[in-house]
N, C-alpha and C positions, 0 to 999 in steps of 0.2 A: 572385648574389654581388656584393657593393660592389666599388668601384673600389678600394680598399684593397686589399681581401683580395686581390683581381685583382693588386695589385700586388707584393703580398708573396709571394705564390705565386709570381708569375713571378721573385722575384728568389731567392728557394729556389732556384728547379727549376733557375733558371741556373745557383747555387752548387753545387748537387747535381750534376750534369750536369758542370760543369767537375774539380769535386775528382774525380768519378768517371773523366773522362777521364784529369787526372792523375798518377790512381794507375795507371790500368790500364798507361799510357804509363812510367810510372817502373819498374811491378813488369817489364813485359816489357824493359825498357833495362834496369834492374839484373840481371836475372836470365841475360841475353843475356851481360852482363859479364863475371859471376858465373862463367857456364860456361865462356866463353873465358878468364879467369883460371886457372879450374878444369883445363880441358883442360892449358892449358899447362906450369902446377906436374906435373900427373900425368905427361904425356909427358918434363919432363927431368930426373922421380925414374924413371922409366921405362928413361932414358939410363945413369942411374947405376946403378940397379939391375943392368942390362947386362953393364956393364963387373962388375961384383960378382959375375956368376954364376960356379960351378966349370963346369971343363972335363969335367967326369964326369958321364957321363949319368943314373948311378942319383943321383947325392948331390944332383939339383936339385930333388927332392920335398923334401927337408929343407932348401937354401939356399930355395927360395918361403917356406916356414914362418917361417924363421929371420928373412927380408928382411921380412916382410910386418908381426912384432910390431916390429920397428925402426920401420920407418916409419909404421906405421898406417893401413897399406892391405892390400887383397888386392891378392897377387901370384898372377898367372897364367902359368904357362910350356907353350908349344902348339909340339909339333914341329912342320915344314913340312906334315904331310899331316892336321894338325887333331887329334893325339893329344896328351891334358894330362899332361904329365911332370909337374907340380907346382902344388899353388896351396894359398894360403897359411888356405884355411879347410877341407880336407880330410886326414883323416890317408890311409894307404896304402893300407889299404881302402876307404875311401870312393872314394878317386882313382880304382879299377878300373871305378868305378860311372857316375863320369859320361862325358856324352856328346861327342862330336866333335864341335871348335870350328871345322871347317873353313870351314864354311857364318854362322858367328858376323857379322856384319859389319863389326866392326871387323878382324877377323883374317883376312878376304879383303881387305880394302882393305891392312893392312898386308902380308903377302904379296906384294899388286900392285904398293902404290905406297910403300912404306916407314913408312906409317901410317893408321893409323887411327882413327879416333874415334864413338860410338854412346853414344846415352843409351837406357836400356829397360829391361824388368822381368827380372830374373832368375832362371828358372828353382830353378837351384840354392838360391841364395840367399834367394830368396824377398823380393827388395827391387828398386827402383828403383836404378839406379846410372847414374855415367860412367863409360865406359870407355876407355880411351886403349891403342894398340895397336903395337907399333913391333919392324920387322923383324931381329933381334937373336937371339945363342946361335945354341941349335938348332932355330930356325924365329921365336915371336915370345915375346913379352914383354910380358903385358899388366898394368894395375895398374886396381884399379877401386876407387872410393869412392862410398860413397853419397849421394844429392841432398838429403837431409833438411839437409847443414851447408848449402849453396844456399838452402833455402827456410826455415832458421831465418834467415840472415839478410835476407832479403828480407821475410819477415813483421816482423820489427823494424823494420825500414827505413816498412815499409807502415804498422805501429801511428804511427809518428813524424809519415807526412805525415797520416796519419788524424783524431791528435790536432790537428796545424796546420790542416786542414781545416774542424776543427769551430768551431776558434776562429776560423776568418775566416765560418766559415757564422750562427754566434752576431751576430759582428759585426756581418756582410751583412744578416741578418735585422732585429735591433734600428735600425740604419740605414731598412731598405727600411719598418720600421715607422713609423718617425718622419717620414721624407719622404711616406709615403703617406697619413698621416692631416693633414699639413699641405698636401698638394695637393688630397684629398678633400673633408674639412671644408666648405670652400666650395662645394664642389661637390654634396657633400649637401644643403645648403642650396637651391641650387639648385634639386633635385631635388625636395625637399618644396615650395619655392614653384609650380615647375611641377606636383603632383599639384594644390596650391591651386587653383594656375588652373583647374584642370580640372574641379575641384569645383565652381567656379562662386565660389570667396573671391579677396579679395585679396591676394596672395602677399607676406611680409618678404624683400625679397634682400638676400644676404647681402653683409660689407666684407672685402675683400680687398688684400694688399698685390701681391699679384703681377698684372704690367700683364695678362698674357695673361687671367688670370679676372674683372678689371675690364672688359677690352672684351668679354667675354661677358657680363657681370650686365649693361650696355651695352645690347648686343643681346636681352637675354632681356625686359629693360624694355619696348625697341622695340616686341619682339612682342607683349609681354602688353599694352599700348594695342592692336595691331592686332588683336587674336584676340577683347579683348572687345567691340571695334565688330562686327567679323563674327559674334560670337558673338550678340550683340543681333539682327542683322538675321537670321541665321538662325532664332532662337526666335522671331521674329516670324510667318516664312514660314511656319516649323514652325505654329505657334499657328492662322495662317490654314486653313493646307491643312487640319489637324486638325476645324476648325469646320465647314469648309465640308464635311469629307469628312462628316462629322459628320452637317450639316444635310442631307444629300441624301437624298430620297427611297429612292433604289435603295440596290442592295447592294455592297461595291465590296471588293474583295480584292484584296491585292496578294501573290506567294511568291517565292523565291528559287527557284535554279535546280533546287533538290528537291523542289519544289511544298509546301514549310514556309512557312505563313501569318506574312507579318510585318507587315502592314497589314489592320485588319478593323472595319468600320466598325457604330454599332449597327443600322442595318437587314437587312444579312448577316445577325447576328444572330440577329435575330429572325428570321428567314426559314430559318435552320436549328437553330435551338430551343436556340443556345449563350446560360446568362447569361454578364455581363459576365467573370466571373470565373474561368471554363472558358475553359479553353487549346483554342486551335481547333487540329482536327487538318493531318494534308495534305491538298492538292489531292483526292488520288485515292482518299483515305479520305471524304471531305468530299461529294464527289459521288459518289453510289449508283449512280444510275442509269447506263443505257450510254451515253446522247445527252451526257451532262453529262461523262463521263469523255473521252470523244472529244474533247469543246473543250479539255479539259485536256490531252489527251496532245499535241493541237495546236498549242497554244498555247506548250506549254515546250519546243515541237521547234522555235520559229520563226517559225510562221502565225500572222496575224489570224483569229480569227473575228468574223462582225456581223452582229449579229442572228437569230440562233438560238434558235429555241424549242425550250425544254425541261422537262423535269419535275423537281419538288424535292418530295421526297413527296406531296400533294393538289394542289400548284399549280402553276402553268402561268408560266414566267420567260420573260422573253425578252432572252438573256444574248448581251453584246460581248465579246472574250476579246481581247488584245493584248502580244505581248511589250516586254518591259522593254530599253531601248538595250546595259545591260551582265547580259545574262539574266536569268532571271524571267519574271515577266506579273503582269498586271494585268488583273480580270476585273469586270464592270458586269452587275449582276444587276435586271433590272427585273420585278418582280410584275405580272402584265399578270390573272391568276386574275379577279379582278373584273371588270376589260375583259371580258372572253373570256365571263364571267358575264352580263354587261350585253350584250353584245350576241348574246347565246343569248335572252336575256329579250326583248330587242327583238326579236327573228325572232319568236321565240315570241307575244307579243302583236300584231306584223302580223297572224300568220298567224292569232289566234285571233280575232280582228277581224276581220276579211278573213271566216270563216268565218261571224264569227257576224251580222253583217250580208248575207252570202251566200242564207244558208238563208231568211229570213224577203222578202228582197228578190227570190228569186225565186218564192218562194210569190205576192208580190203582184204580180210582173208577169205570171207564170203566170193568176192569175184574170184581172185586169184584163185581158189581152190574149182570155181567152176571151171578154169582158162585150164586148167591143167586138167583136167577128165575131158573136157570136150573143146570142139575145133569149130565155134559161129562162124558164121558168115562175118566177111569186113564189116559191114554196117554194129553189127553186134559187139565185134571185137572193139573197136573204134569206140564204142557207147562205154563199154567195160572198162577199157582203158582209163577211160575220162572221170568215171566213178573211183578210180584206185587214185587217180591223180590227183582229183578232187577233194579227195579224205587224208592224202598224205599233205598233202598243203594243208590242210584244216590243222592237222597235227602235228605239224611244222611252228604255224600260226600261234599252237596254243603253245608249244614247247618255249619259243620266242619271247612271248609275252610273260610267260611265267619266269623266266630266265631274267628279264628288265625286270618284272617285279619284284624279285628276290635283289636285285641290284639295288634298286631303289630302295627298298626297306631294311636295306642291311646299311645304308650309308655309304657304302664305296663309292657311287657315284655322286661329283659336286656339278654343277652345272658353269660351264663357260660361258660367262657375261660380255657381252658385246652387244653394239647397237644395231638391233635387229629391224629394218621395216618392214611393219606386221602386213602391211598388202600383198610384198613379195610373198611373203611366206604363207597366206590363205592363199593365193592364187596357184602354188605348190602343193600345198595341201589337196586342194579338190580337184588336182587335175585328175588324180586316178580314179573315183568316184562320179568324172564326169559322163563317160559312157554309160555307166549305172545308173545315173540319175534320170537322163533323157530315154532309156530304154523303160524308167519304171515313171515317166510322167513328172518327174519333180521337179520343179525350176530351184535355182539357186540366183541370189543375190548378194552382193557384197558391199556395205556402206565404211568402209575404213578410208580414210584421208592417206593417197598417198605419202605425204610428208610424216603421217605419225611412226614414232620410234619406240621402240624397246627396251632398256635392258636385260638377255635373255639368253638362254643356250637356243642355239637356230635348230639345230635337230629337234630338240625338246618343246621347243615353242612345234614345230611340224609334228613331231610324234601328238603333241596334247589336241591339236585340231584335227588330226588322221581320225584320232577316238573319236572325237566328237562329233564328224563327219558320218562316221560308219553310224555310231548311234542313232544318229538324226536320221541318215538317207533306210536305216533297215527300218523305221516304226511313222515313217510317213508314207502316206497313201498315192494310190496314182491323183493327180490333180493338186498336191501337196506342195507345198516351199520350204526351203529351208535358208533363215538368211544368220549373215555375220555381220556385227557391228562392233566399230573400238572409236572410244575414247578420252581424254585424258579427264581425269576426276580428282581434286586435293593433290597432286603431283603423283597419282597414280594411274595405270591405264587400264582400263575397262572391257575385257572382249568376251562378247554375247554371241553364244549359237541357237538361235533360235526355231524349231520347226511345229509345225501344224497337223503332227503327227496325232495317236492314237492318245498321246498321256499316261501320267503315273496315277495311279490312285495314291489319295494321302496318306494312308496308313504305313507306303512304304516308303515315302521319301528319305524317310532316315534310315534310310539300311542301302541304299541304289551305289554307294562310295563303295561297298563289301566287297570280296573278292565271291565273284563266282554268283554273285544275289539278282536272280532276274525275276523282272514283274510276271513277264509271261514265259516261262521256262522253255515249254514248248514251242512256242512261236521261237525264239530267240533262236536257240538250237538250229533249229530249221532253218535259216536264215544264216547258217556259219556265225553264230556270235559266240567268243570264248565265258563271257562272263568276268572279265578282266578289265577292259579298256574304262573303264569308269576311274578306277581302283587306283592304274596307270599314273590317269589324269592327275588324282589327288595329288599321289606320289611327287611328280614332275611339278605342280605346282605350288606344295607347302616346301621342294628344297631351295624355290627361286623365294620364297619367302613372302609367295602370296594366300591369296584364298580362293576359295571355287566352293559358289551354291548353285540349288539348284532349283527351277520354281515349276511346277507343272499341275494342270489339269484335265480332265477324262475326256476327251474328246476336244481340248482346247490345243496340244501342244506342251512343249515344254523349251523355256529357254534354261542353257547352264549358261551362268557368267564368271569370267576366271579377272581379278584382281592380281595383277603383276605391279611392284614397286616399280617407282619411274626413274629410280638412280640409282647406281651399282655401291650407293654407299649403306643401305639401308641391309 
């Protein structure tokens, strides 16, 4: 409500409030008057009446009657012991009817003390009256009249100040309206240039003649210079903290003391799979898990947490929790999943390393250590040899391959684009495996169209079929195939090694790209396979800028298909 309204209401309520006082004050003074006036006229027509009665005890049923149309009162006449000899609204019969006035109270007091007086409802009568009572005749002398002439004129009297009332409240009001809207006025103005400020405009303040609203518009100037300097240097801070919360890696939430998110930065985010535009939930809706509710219930109880790992659906955080100076918290979410990835991957490749120069390294000091304490036979030595030769080649093999591997994944090498035709290059590929093949029953077949072309490094395209020859020809059986197919597909080339080998089971096809990841560890091994050439493959073909999957079933075979761009612009 305006300061107007405020005002005009309060000078109402005042008006109200006093007229009301007032009246009440004048109706109980007048009426108080009223009755003492009243009483008094009654008691000394009461007198007279007195002196007026006959000395005959039956004739004062008829002098009450007779006295009562004279004056225009009931008259009541009550022996001493409260029997009614007369009254001026009953005839003779009736009179036998009513009741002993002994007990009456005005007619014990007049009895007692030579008067009395009661106001009350009367029985008989069936009205309100005064009654005035005085010890007189043959016991007392009552005269009663009704309070209706009292309260007509006291209602007149009340309609009078009622009407004066209204006309000073009419007054009061069109007054308190006029002074309220000339003290307001400006000060609404006010009020709008202060919501201005707030909005971020520049406010009109408003002219005023009265000194006390000039040294305010004064003071309001003042501030509004001070409020937009700090106002500045806060949207700056704001702006900063914003960017930088912004720019941070991690996740960083800030809630109020209900764990209701009111700072939520985009990496959160994305770390709990809200877009920008999804209202984050609370705290303890927010974190699922039990490790991450714990730092919450922690944290808005009080405690620091630091440095706690924890889970956020698939990933591994390692979350700071901290309460806020005037409640709250504030919580630092760091994605560690990759770390934790990465150095599973490094244990992993020690350990597959570690192994797989293990085996071959002790096969050759195994010999070697026999060749040096004793002296075989040539058939012997010859065999020995071939096992030390065997294993250093292996170790050679893996050293090789891990050496491309680290090239490959470190970037150093780019591949040299040239127009390769891919037939030459399978029929290169599987010359060395051909021996192999036909010794272990495999056929090979080849469906690539001479004329189809490349873009492609030529060693690279030969290294990625080498792999995938070795793979193919070590896990297909004697009476097995292994074929290649290329062709062009949306201006891309498509080449397929397909064989009818043993298969992957599904569970691991997503892991077969790993370094060192075999389905069947020990069969591979056996079989001289590093655990690499898969890995190679990827390497060699995500830097030409294609793809390679992979499709295989348990006893069905497995083809890998490798997607190479078909122009060196791509």
């Amino acid at each position: 409500m305006s300061f107007a309204g405020r005002v005009f209401l309060t000078t109402v309520a005042i008006l109200v409030v006093t007229v009301g006082v007032l009246t009440l004050a004048a109706d109980r003074w007048l009426r108080t008057s009223l009755q003492e006036s009243f009483r008094e006229a009654l008691e000394r027509e009461a007198w007279l009446m007195a002196v007026a009665l006959p000395r005959d005890r039956d004739a004062l049923a008829g002098a009450a009657r007779r006295l009562g149309r004279v004056i225009g009162r009931r008259v009541t006449i009550v022996d001493s012991t409260g029997l009614v000899l007369g009254d001026s609204e009953f005839d003779d019969a009736s009179l036998r009817l009513l009741e002993n006035h002994r007990d009456r109270p005005e007619v014990r007091d007049a009895l007692a003390r030579g008067a009395g007086t009661a106001m009350r409802y009367s029985t008989s009568t069936q009205r309100t009256e005064l009654k005035v009572a005085i010890r007189a005749g043959p016991g007392v002398v009552r005269l009663s009249a009704p309070t209706s002439q009292i309260d007509a004129v006291v209602a007149g009297v009340q309609r009078a100040v009622l009407l004066a009332s209204l006309v000073a409240l009419l007054f009061g009001s069109v007054s308190a309206v006029v002074a309220g809207r000339a003290t307001t006025r400006p000060l609404s103005r006010l009020a709008t240039a202060a919501r201005g400020l707030a909005a971020g405009n520049t406010p009109t303040l408003p002219a005023s003649r009265a000194p006390e609203v000039r040294q305010l518009v004064r003071a309001f100037r003042a501030m509004q210079e001070e409020i937009s300097a700090r106002i500045a240097q806060l949207q700056q801070r704001h702006d900063e903290t914003e960017t930088l919360i912004e720019s941070m890696l991690e996740g960083v939430l800030a809630a109020d003391p209900d764990g209701q998110v009111i700072i939520c930065n985009s990496a959160s985010r994305r770390l709990f799979a809200y877009t920008p535009d999804e209202r984050m939930p609370n705290l303890r809706e927010l974190f699922r898990s039990i490790d991450g509710r714990e730092i919450v219930d922690q944290v808005l109880a009080g405690s620091a947490v630091l440095g706690r790992e924890i889970t956020i659906d698939d990933r591994t955080v390692l979350a700071t929790a901290r309460p806020l100076p005037n409640a709250g918290a504030v919580i630092c979410l760091h994605d560690i999943t990759e770390l934790r990835r990465l150095e599973t991957v490094r244990r992993d490749f020690v350990a597959n390393v570690s192994h797989e120069l293990k085996t071959p390294l002790t096969s050759i000091a195994g010999y070697a250590e026999t060749l040096r304490h004793e002296t075989p036979d040539p058939e012997t030595l010859s065999r020995f040899l071939d096992v030390i030769r065997t294993n250093a080649a292996r170790m050679q093999h893996l050293i090789d391959d891990l050496l491309d591997l680290a090239r490959f994944e470190s970037g150093a090498w780019q591949p040299t684009l040239e127009s390769v035709p891919i037939g030459r290059v399978v029929e290169a590929s599987w010359s060395p495996f051909a021996d192999r093949a036909a010794a272990g029953q495999v056929g090979f077949r080849s469906h690539v169209p001479p004329e189809l072309t490349v873009p492609a490094d030529t060693e690279a395209l030969r290294q990625i079929l080498s792999n995938l020859f070795d793979n193919a020809l070590r896990h297909t059986p004697a009476g097995g195939e292994i074929e290649v197919t290329a062709r062009r597909a949306d201006g891309d080339v498509q080449l397929a090694v397909r064989d009818t080998g043993s298969g992957i089971p599904a569970e691991h096809l997503s892991r077969v790209f790993e370094r060192f990841y075999r389905v069947d560890r020990g069969r591979s091994r056996d079989q001289g396979g590093t655990g690499l050439g898969l890995a190679i493959v990827r390497h060699l073909v995500e830097a030409h800028r294609g793809r390679v999957d992979l499709e295989s079933a348990v006893g069905r075979g497995t083809t890998v298909r490798v997607v190479l761009p078909g122009s060196k612009s791509r």
